[in-house]
N, C-alpha and C positions, 0 to 999 in steps of 0.2 A: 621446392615444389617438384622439380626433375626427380631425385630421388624416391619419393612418394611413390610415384609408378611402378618403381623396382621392387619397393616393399609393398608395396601394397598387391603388386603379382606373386613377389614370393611368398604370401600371407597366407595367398589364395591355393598356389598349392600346394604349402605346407598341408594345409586342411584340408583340402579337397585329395591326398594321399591318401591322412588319417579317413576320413569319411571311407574311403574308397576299401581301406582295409574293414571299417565295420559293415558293407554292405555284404562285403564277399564273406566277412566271418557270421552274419545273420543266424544261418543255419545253428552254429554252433552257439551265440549267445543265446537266443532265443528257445534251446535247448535246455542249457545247463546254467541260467544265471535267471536272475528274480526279474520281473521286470521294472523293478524301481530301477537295479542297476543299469538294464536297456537304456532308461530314460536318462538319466542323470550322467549314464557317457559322455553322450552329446555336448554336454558343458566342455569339454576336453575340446574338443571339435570347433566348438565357438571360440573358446578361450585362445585356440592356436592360431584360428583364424583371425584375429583382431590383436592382438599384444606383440608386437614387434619384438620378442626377447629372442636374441641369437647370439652366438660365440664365435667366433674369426673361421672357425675350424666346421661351422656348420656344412648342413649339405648344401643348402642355398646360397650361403656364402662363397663356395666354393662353386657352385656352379654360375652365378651370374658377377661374379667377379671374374673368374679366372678363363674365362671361354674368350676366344678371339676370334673374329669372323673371317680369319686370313691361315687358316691355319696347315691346310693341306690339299693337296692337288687335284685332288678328287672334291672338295668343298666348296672351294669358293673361287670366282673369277670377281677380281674390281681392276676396273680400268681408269684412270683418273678423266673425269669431266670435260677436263681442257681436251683431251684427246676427244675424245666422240664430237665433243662441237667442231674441233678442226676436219672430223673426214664424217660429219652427218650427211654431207649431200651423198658422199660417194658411197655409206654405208647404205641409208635409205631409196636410192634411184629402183631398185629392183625388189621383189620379194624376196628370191633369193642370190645374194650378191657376194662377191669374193672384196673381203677386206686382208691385205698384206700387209704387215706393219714390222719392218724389223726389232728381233728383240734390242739390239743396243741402242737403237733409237727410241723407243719403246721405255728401257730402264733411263736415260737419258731425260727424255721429257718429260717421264713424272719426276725428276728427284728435281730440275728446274721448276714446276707450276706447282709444289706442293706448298711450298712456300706464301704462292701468295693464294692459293686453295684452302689452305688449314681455317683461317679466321671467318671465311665464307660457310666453311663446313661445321663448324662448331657452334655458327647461326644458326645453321639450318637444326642441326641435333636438337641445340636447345628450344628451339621454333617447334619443332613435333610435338618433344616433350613434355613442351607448356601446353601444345592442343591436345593430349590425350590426356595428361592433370586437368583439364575444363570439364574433356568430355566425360572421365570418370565422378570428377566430383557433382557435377549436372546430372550424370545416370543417379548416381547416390541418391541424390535429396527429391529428383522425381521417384525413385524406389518407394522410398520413407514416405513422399507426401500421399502417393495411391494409397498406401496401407491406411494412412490415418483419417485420409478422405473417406478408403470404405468404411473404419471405424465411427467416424460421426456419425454418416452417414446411417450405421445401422443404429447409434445411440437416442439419435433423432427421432428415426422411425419406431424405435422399440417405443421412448416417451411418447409418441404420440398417439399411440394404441396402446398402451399398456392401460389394467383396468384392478381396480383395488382387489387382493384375493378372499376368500371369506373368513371370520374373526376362527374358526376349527382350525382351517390348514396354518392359519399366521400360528397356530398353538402348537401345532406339530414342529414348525419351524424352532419356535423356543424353547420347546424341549429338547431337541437336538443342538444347539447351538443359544450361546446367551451373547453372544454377539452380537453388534447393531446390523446386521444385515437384511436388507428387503427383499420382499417376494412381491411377487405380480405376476397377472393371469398376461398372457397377449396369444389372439388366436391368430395371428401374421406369421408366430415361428413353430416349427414342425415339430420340436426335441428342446427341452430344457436348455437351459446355456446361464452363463455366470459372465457378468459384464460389470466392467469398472473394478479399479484398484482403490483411489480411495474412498469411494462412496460402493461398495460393491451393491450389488442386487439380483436375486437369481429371477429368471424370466421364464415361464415355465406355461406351453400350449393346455387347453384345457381351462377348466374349470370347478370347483368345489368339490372336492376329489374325496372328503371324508363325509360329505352328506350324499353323492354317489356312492358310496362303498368301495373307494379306490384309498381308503387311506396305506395300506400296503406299498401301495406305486408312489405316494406319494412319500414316504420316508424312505423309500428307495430308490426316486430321484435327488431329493434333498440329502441324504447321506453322499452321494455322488458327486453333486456341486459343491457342500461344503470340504468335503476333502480335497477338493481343486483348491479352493480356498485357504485353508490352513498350509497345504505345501506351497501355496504362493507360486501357481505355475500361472497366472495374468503374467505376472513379472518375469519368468520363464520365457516368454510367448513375446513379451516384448523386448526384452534383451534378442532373441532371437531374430525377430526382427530388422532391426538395426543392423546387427552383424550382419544379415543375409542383403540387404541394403546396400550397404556397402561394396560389398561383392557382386554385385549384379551381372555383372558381365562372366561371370561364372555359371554354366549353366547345372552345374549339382547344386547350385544355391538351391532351388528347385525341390529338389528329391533330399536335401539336408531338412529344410523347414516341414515338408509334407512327413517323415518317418519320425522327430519329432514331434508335432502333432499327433500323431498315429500311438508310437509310445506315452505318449503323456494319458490318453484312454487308458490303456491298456493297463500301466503302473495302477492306476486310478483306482482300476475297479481291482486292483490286485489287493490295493488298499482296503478297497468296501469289504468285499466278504473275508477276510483273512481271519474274521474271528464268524462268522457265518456257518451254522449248521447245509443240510444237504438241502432242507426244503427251503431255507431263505433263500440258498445261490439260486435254485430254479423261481423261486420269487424275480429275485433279480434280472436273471436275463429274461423272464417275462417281459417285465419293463423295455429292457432294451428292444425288444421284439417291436411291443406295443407301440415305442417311440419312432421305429425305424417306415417313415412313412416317409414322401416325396419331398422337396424342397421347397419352401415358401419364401423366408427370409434368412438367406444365409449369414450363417455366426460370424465367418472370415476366420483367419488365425489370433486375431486379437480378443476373443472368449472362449471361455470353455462348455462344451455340450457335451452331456448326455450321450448322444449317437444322431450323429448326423448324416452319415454316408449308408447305407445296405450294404455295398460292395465288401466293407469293413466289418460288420456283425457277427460273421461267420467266426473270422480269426476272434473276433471279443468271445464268442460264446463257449468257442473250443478250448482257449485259456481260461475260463471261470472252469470247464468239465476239467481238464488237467491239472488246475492250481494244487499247487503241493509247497506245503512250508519250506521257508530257506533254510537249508543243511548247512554244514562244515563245510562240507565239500564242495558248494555252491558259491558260499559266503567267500572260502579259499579263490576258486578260479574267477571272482567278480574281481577280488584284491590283485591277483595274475594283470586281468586284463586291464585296468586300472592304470598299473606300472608300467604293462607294456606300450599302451599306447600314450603314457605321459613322457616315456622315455622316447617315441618315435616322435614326436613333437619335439623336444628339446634338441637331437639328430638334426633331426629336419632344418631348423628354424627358420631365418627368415633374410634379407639382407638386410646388413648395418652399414653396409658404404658402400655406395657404388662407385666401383674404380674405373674411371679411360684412360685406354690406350695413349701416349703422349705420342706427338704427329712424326716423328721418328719413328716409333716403333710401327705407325703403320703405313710409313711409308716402308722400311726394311722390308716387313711383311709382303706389302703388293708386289715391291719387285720380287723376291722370292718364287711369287707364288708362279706371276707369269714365263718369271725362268723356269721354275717347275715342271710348267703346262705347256711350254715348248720344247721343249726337253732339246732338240734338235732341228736347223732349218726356221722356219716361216710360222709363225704365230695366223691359222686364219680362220677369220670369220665368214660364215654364210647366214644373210637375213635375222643377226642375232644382235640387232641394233638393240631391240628392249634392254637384255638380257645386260651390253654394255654401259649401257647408259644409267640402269641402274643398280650396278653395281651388285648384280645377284648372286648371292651366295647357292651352289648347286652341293644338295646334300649328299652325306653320307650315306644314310640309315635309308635301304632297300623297303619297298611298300610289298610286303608277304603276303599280304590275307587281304581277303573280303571286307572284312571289318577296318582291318590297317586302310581302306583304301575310300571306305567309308568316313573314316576321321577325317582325312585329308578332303577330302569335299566339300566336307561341310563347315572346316577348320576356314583360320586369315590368311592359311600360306599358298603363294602361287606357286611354285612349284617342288615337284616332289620325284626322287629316284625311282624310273618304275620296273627298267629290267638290267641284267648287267651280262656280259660274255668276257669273264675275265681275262679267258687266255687271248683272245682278239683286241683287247681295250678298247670294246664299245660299251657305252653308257648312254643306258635314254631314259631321259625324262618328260614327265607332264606339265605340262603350261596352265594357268587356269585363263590366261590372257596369252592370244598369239604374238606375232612380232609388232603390230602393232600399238600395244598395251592394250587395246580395248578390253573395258570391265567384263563380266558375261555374268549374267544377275541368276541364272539358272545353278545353283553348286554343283545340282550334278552333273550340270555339261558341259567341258571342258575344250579350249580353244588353246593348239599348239603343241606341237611335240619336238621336244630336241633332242639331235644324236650328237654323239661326241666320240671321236674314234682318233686315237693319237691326239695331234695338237689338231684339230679341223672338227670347229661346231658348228652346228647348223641350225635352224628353229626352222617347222614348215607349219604350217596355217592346215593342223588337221583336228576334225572333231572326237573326242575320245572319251573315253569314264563316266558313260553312261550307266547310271546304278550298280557302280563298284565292281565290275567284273576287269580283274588284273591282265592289261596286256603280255602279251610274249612273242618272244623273237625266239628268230632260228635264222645261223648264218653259215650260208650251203650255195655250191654254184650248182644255183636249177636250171642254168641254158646251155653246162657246158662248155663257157667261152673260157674256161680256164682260171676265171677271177669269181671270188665268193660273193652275192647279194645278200643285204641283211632282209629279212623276209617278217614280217609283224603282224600280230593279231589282236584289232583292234573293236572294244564293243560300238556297235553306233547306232543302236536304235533297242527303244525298249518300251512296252505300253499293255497294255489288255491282250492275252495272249498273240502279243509281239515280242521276238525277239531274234535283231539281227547281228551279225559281227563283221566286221570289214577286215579283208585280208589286202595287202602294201608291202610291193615288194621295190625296195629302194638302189638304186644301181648308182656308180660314179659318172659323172658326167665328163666331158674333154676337157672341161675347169677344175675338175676336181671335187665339184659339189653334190649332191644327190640331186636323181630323177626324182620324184614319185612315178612309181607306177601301180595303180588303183585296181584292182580286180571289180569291176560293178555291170558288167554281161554276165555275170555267173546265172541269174535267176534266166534270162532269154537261151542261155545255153540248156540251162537244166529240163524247159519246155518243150525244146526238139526233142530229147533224149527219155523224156518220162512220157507214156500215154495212157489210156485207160479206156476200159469198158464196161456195159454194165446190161447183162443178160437179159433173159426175162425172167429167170428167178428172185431178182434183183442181187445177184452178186457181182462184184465191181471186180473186176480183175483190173490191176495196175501191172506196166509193163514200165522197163530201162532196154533201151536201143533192142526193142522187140519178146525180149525177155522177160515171161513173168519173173514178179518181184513177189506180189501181194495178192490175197484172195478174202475176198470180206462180203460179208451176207448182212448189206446197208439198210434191211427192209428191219430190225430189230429196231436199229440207229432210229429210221425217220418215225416209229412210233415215241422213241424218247425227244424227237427235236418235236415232231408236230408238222414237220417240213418234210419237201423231197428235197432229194440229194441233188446239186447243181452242179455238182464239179469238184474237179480238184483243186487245192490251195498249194501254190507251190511257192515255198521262201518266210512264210510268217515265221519258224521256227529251223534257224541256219548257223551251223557254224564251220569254223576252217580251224583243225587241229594241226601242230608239228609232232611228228614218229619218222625216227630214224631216217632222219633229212629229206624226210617228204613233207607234203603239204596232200592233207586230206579235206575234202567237202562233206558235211554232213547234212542231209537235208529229213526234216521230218514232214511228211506228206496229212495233209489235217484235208476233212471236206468243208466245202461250202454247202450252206441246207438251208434252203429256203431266204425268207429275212433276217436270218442271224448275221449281227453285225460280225462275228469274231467266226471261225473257222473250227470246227468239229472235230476232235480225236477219232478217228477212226480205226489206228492201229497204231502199235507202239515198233515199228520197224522201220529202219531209216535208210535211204537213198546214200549209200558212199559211193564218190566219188575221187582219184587221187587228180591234184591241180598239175599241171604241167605249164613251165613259164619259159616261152622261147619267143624272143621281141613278143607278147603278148601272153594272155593264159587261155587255157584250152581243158575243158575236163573230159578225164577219160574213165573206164571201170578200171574198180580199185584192184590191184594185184592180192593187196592183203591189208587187212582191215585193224583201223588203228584200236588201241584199246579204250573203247569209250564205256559208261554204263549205259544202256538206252533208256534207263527211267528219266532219266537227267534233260532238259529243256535244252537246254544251253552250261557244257561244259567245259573246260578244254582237258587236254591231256597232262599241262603243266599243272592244273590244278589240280587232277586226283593224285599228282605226283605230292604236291606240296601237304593234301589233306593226308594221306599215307604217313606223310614225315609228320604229323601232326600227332598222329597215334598216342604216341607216348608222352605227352603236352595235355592228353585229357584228364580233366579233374575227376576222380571216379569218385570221389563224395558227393559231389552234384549228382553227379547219373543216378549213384544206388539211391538218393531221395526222392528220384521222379520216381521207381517206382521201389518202391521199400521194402526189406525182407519181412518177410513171414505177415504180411500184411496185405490187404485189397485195395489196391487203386484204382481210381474209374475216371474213365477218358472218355471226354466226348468230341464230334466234330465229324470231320465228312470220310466219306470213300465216292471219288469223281464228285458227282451230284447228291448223293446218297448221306444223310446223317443218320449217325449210327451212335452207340453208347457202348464202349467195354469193359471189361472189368479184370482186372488180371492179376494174378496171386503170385507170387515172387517167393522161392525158396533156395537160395542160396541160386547156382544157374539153371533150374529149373522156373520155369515158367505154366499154368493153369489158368486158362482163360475164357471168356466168355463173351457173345457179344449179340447187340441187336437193334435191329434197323429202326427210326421212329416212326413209321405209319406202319411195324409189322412186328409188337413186342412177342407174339406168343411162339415165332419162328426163332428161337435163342440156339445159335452156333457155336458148339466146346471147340475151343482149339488147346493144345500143347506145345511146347517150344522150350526155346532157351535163351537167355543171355549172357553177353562177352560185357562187362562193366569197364576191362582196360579199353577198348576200341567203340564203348559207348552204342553200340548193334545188338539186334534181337532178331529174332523170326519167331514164328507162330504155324500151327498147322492143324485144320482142320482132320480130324480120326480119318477121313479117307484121302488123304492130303489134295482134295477136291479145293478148297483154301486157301491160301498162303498169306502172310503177313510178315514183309521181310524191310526193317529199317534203323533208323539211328534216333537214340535219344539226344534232345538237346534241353538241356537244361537252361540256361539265360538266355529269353529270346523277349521280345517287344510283346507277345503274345501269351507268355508264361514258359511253363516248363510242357517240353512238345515230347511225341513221338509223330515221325515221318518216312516214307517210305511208300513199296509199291503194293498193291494188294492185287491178285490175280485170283477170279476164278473159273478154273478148266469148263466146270459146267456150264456156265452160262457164256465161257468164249470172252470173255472182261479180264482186261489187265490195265487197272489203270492209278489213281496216285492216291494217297489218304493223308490227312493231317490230325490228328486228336489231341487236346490239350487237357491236361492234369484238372480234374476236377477239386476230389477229397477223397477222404479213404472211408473205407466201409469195411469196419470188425475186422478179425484177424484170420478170415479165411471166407470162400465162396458159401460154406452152410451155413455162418455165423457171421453173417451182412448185417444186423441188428442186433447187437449182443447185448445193449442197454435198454431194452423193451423185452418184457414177461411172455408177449404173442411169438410164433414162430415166424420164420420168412416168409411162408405161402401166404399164412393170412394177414400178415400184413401186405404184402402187395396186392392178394386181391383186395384186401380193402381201398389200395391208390388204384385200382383201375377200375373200382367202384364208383370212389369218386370222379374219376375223371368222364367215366361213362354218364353219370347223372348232369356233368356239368355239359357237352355234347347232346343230349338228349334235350336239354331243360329242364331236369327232372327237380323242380322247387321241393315238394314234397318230400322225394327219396334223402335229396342233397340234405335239408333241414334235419331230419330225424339221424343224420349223422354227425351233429355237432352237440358238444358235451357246454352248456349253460351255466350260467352267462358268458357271453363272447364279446369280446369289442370290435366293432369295423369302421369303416371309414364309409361315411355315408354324405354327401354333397359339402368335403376336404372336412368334414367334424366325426371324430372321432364318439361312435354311439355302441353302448354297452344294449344287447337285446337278451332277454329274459326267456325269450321259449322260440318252439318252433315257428310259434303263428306268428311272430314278431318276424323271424327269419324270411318267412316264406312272403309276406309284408312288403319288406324290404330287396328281396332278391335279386331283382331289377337292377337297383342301384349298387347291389353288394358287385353283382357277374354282370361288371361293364363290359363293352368287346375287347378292351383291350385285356386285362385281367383271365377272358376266357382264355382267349389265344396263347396266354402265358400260360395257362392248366393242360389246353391241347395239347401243348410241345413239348409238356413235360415226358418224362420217363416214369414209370412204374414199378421198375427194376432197378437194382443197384443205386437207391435211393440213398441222400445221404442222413446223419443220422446220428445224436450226440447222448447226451443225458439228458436234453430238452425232450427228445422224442425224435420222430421220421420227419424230412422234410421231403413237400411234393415241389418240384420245380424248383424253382431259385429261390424260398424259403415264403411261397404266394400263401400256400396253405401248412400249417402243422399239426402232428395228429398221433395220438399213444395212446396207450392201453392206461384207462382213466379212470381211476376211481372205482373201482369194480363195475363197471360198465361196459367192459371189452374197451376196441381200437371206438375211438372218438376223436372229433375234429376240437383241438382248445385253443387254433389261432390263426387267424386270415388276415393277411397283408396286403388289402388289398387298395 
C-alpha cells in the first residue's frame, strides 16, 4: 500500500505533462487536425494516467528513485531528533536564540542515536504513508460516489417527468435508427441529452415537433444523440470518469474532464454534417441556437447533450462555418501527434519500485551535509527550532516570476528559495509557518523568513507573499559604519486599490544574530513633507518640502466622482525599490472624494523619495530617480529587470494569435471607467484601428500603430497623436487572451490604464467586417442600432415588423414558435424582460460578430441577415 502513493503520483504527472503539452499545442491541433482526432487523444492522456507501465530507465523512475533528500549544501539541513530534544529548552527560551553545537560532537552524536532512531523512523515513514494511502483512496471513492449520485439523481428526475413523445416524432426516430432506443419529451431539461448505456434513451425538451413544423429540428437533434450513441462516448464519459476520480487531488483533473467533454460536442457535430449540404449546416446550427437557452436540469458529465452551455456555441458554430474534409496532410500530422505523445508517455512512465535509502546511507548523508554547512568554526542556529526539528529540506530551485511564486502559495510546500547574493553567501527564504510551526490557513499570507549567510541561520517571524509579488534584497553599508546590511523588500498588504510594501533592514547583533529593523514611520514622515492646496478655480496644487510637484484642475474629477474633493490620500499605493545601492521611496498620491470608500486617481506622478538608514531611517529628495514605469501600481526595479531577461522566453505564436495577421480582431473592456470596443487590423507590424466608447458609438476614433511580436508590445495613435494606446499582449491569462497598458489623452488631460480582452474576428479587414452577408457594413449596422433604438424606445411595433416569421422564443421557460407580427407585438412584454433589454442596451452596433449564420447583436441575444429577399431581418432571439 506505501508504494501506491509513488505510483499513483507518478501516474499523475505522467498525464498531467502529456495533458499539459496538449493544452499548450491547442492552437495547433485545433488547427490542423479533425476533431475526432482532438477527441480520441485524450484516450492517450487517461490511458497514461491510470496503467502503471514503466521501464527501470523511465523518467519517473529515475526521478523518485534516485533523488535523495540529503544531497547538497544549499538543499537540505537534517538534524537527527535526539539532538533537538536534548537542547529544545535552550533552542526555544527566545524567538531568536543562538544554538552552538560543535560539529564533532554533532557528527559524534548522530552516528551513536542513529541506531536506536532508525526503527522509530521507519514507523513513522510508514505511519504517513498508510495515512495518505487512506486519504487517497477515501478522496477516490467520495470522487466516484458524487458523480454517480449526481447521475441517479438526474435519472430519477428525468423518470419522473418524462412524458410519452407522439406516435410522428417516435417514426422519425425509426427511420433514423432501428435500434431499440427511446425518446421522451421532459420539459425540466433545456437541450436534448442521451442517458443510459444499457437501456439508452434520448430526452429531448419540447414537444410534438412534427405536428408543430419543427420536424427539421427534430432530425437534427436526433441525428446528434444518435451519433453520441453509436461512437459509444456514455462509455467515453464514464471511463473518464473513474480515471479523473482517482486523481482527485490533482487539480488538471479539472480542465482534463471539461476539454473532453467539450471535444466530444464538437467531434460530434463534425460527425453530423460531414456529408451535409450548405443549407442543412445552417439547419443545424439553427438547432444549436434554438437549444442553447438557460439551465434547468443539468446533464452532468455522465450524458450527452445537444448544447448545454452558450459560452460554448460560438466555438460549435465557427467549426460547422470552417468544417473542411480530412486531407493527407491532416490525416499525416494526427498520425505525428499520435506517436509523439504515445512515445512522451512511455519516457515519461511511471514508478515500478520504490527504493529507500538504507539507514547508513543516510546517516553518511547527514553528516556530510552538516560538515558541508559548517564548512568552518560553529555550526549556529538562531530561532530555527521549526526548521531543525523537522528536518527541512531548504531548496535549490530560485522563485523567478510572479507566477513561480503563485504556485508555491498555493502549492503543500512550506518553504521556498526566494532571493540569493551569491558572492556574499546569503540565502533567504519563505516560511509558510514561522518558528513556531503554526499553520496560517490564508495561502497567500505567509509567516517567516529565513536568512542563511555562511554557516549562521536565522528564521524571524515576518509577514511576506502577499499576492505573489517576489522579494528582494540589496546588501550595501547604508550607515557607513563600515560593515554591509542586508536591506529587503517585502509585499505586505494588498486589497481594493491597496497596495503596500515593507522595506527591513537587518543588521548583526553583539551575538551575532540579526536586528530587524522595520521601516513603518515612512507614511507620518511623508505627511510633513507632501502638502497641498486648492484655489478657487479649484485647482489643487500639491507641494514636497514647499515645492510644487503637481498641478491638477479637480473640478472635471468631482463631476466624474459626484463628490468633492476631501483631501489627499497618502501611502494606499507605496513602494521601496533598490538602484545602485540606494533604497528609493515611491509614493503615488490618489484623492479622497467624497463617500468613496477607495481613493481617486488624480495623476499618474509619483512622490520619490531616496531612504537614508542611520540607527533609524529618514527620507530625503531623491538626487536621481530610479528607473521605474509610472503606469505601474506597485513594481520593483528587480522586476522589470527580470521581465526584460524574459524578452526572449516569449512565445510569439501566442501573441500573433491574439491578434492575427491580415485579419480584424475586436477587444472589448474598459479605459479607467470607460467601456469601450476596438477593432484592430494587423499586417505584418503594421497595425489599423478603430474604436468606440459604449454610451457614444457614432464618436468612432482611427488610430495607427504598430507591433513588436518578439517583446509581445504595441502602440497605437490617434492621426493627430491627440491618442495614444501603448501596451503588452498577453496571451494565457484567467481572463482570456488580453491587451494592457496605458491610454493617454492630451485633449481631455487623462492618462490612465485600459484592459480589453479578445473578443472574435470580424472579415478580413475594417471595410469587409461582414463578408458572409449580401448587405454592406453601413446598412447592416444601422440596421443593429435600429434595433437597438426600438428596443430603448419600446418600440413593439417598429421592433415586430423587423422580424422575418416564424421565430421561436422563450416565453414563461417554453419555448413558442409566433406566426406574425401581432403575435409578436402580443407577446413582447414577455419576449423584452429587463434583463434581456439590458443585455441589447450594452450591446455594440459596430464591429459586430458574424459567421455564416448571419450578424450577431450582443452576446448572440438576437440574430439577424439579409433573408430571403426580404433585406436585413431578425430570424433568431435568445432570449
Amino acid at each position: 500500500m506505501n508504494d501506491t502513493i509513488l505510483i499513483v503520483l507518478s501516474l499523475s504527472i505522467s498525464g498531467s505533462f502529456m495533458a499539459l503539452l496538449l493544452f499548450v499545442g491547442k492552437p495547433i491541433v485545433k488547427k490542423h487536425v479533425s476533431r475526432a482526432c482532438s477527441y480520441y487523444i485524450w484516450i492517450l492522456v487517461l490511458l497514461r494516467i491510470v496503467i502503471p507501465f514503466s521501464f527501470d530507465q523511465s523518467i519517473m523512475n529515475q526521478l523518485f528513485n534516485n533523488v535523495s533528500p540529503n544531497t547538497n549544501i544549499r538543499k537540505a539541513i537534517t538534524v537527527d531528533n535526539a539532538i533537538v530534544q536534548d537542547n529544545s529548552e535552550q533552542l526555544t527560551s527566545s524567538k531568536v536564540t543562538e544554538e552552538i553545537v560543535s560539529g564533532d560532537k554533532l557528527q559524534q552524536s548522530m552516528i551513536e542515536n542513529n541506531q536506536d532512531n532508525a526503527a522509530v523512523k521507519k514507523k513513522e515513514k510508514i505511519s504517513v504513508q498508510g495515512i495518505l494511502a487512506v486519504i487517497w483512496l477515501a478522496g477516490s471513492c467520495i470522487a466516484l460516489l458524487l458523480c454517480v449520485i449526481q447521475y441517479i439523481y438526474l435519472k430519477v428526475r428525468i423518470k419522473d417527468t418524462n412524458t410519452d413523445p407522439d406516435p410522428e416524432d417516435i417514426t422519425i426516430l425509426h427511420n433514423l435508427c432501428s435500434k431499440k432506443i427511446r425518446l421522451k419529451y421532459n420539459s425540466y431539461v433545456s437541450t436534448p441529452m442521451l442517458i443510459g448505456i444499457i437501456s439508452p434513451c434520448i430526452v429531448i425538451p419540447g414537444s410534438d415537433y412534427v405536428k408543430n413544423g419543427n420536424k427539421q429540428e427534430l432530425e437534427n437533434i436526433l441525428c446528434h444523440e444518435l451519433m453520441h450513441y453509436r461512437r459509444k462516448d456514455l462509455i467515453y464519459k464514464w471511463f473518464t470518469v473513474v480515471v479523473t476520480s482517482l486523481h482527485w487531488f490533482n487539480p488538471l483533473m479539472i480542465p482534463i474532464r471539461r476539454q473532453i467533454s467539450r471535444t466530444c460536442e464538437l467531434s460530434c457535430d463534425e460527425a453530423v454534417i460531414r456529408t451535409m449540404n450548405v443549407i442543412q449546416k445552417r439547419s443545424y446550427g439553427e438547432t444549436l441556437l434554438s437549444m442553447a437557452g438557460g439551465k434547468k436540469l443539468s446533464a452532468g458529465i455522465l450524458a450527452t447533450t445537444l448544447c448545454e452551455e452558450k459560452k460554448e456555441l460560438e466555438e460549435r458554430l465557427l467549426s460547422i462555418m470552417k468544417y473542411k474534409k480530412q486531407t493527407a496532410g491532416m490525416l499525416f500530422l494526427s498520425v505525428i501527434i499520435v506517436v509523439m505523445l504515445t512515445g512522451c508517455g512511455i519516457i515519461l512512465g511511471s514508478v515500478s519500485k520504490a527504493d529507500t535509502p538504507s539507514s547508513s546511507t543516510q546517516k553518511e548523508s547527514s553528516n556530510n551535509d552538516i560538515e558541508d554547512i559548517k564548512s568552518t568554526g560553529e555550526l549556529k542556529w538562531y530561532g530555527a527550532t521549526s526548521l531543525i526539528s523537522e528536518g527541512t529540506v531548504l531548496p535549490s530551485t530560485i522563485i523567478n516570476s510572479n507566477d513561480a511564486m503563485d504556485d508555491f502559495c498555493f502549492s503543500d510546500r512550506t518553504i521556498a528559495l526566494l532571493a540569493v547574493l551569491t558572492k556574499e553567501d546569503i540565502y533567504v527564504y519563505g516560511l509558510k509557518e514561522n518558528g513556531s510551526g503554526g499553520e496560517e490557513d490564508y495561502s497567500y499570507y505567509c509567516h517567516g523568513i529565513c536568512i542563511r549567510q555562511g554557516n549562521e541561520i536565522q528564521v524571524l517571524d515576518i509577514d511576506w507573499g502577499i499576492y505573489g509579488d517576489i522579494p528582494q534584497i540589496q546588501y550595501e553599508d547604508y550607515d557607513n559604519d563600515g560593515q554591509k546590511e542586508l536591506a529587503m523588500i517585502l509585499r505586505s498588504a494588498s486589497g481594493t486599490d491597496l497596495s503596500l510594501i515593507d522595506l527591513h533592514i537587518f543588521e548583526k547583533s553583539d551575538d551575532g544574530g540579526l536586528i530587524d529593523n522595520h521601516f513603518t514611520d515612512w507614511a507620518d514622515q511623508l505627511s510633513k513633507l507632501v502638502t497641498y492646496e486648492v484655489d478657487e478655480n479649484g485647482i489643487l496644487k500639491i507641494f514636497v518640502k514647499g515645492e510644487q510637484l503637481e498641478q491638477v484642475d479637480i473640478s472635471t474629477f468631482e463631476d466624474e466622482w459626484g463628490e468633492k474633493f476631501k483631501g489627499i490620500a497618502i501611502g494606499n499605493n507605496v513602494k521601496f525599490l533598490f538602484e545602485d545601492g540606494k533604497i528609493y521611496l515611491h509614493v503615488l498620491l490618489k484623492a479622497n472624494a467624497g463617500n468613496w470608500v477607495t481613493p481617486q486617481i488624480i495623476t499618474e506622478t509619483y512622490v520619490q523619495m531616496e531612504v537614508q538608514y542611520n540607527d533609524g531611517f529618514e527620507l530625503l529628495e531623491a538626487s536621481s530617480s530610479p528607473s521605474v514605469s509610472e503606469s505601474d501600481d506597485i513594481i520593483s526595479s528587480s522586476e522589470l529587470d527580470l521581465n526584460n531577461k524574459d524578452t526572449n522566453n516569449i512565445d510569439t505564436e501566442k501573441v500573433e494569435v491574439v491578434i492575427s495577421d491580415k485579419s480584424n480582431m475586436v477587444f472589448e473592456g474598459n479605459i479607467g471607467t470607460h467601456n469601450i470596443c476596438m477593432a484592430i487590423y494587423r499586417e505584418g507590424e503594421q497595425l489599423t484601428a478603430s474604436f468606440i466608447t459604449q454610451n457614444d458609438e457614432d464618436s468612432e476614433i482611427n488610430l495607427q500603430g504598430t507591433i513588436q511580436i518578439n517583446t509581445a508590445s504595441f502602440a497605437l495613435y490617434s492621426e493627430d497623436n491627440d491618442i495614444t494606446f501603448i501596451g503588452t499582449i498577453k496571451p494565457d491569462t484567467a481572463e482570456g487572451e488580453l491587451l494592457e497598458g496605458n491610454y493617454t489623452s492630451l485633449k481631455n488631460e487623462e492618462k490612465t490604464s485600459f484592459t480589453l480582452a479578445c473578443a472574435y474576428g470580424i472579415g478580413n479587414s475594417y471595410e469587409t467586417r461582414y463578408p458572409l452577408t449580401t448587405s454592406n457594413t453601413e446598412d447592416v449596422e444601422e440596421f443593429a442600432r435600429t434595433i437597438k433604438s426600438y428596443v430603448i424606445e419600446n418600440n413593439k411595433k417598429g421592433l415586430a415588423e423587423l422580424v422575418d416569421y416564424p421565430i421561436k422564443v422563450t416565453i414563461n421557460a417554453l419555448k413558442v414558435s409566433l406566426s406574425n407580427a401581432e403575435e409578436f407585438e402580443q407577446n413582447y412584454d414577455d419576449i423584452m424582460n429587463a434583463e434581456f433589454k439590458e443585455k441589447i442596451l450594452n450591446s455594440y452596433t459596430k464591429y459586430m460578430n458574424s459567421n455564416y449564420m448571419g450578424i450577431m447583436l450582443g452576446n448572440g441575444e438576437i440574430w439577424f441577415d439579409n433573408w430571403n429577399d426580404k433585406g436585413l431581418r431578425i430570424y433568431a432571439i435568445n432570449n
